[in-house]
C-alpha positions, 0 to 999 in steps of 0.5 A: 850265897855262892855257888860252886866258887863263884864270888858275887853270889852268881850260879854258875853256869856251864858252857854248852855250845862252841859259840859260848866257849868262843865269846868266853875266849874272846872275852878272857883274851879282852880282860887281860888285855885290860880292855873293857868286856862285855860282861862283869865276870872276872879272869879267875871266873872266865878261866874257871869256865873254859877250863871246865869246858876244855876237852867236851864235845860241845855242838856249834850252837845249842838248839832250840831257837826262836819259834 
């Protein structure tokens, strides 16, 4: 089953912290440049995600942490 688009049968997931839009970024600038990635997810869905991302006030990190 996919889920809002995503191929592969993966949920998708919304990008909640600057730091996530950040490794997103880095990872979609590694693919086009055919570099290997730190994840299996392809340009189109990379893309999918900042542009979802784009223009929301997100916080530097989400909370929560180790207890």
């Amino acid at each position: 089953m996919t889920v809002l688009g995503c191929s592969k049968g993966r949920k998708h997931t919304p990008i909640t912290s600057k730091a996530q839009r950040g490794f997103f970024g880095a990872e979609l600038r590694r693919k086009r440049l055919g570099l290997k990635g730190r994840t299996s997810m392809s340009k189109t869905e990379l893309t999918r995600h900042l542009h979802e991302a784009a223009g929301k006030k997100l916080p530097a990190r989400k909370g929560g942490g180790k207890k």
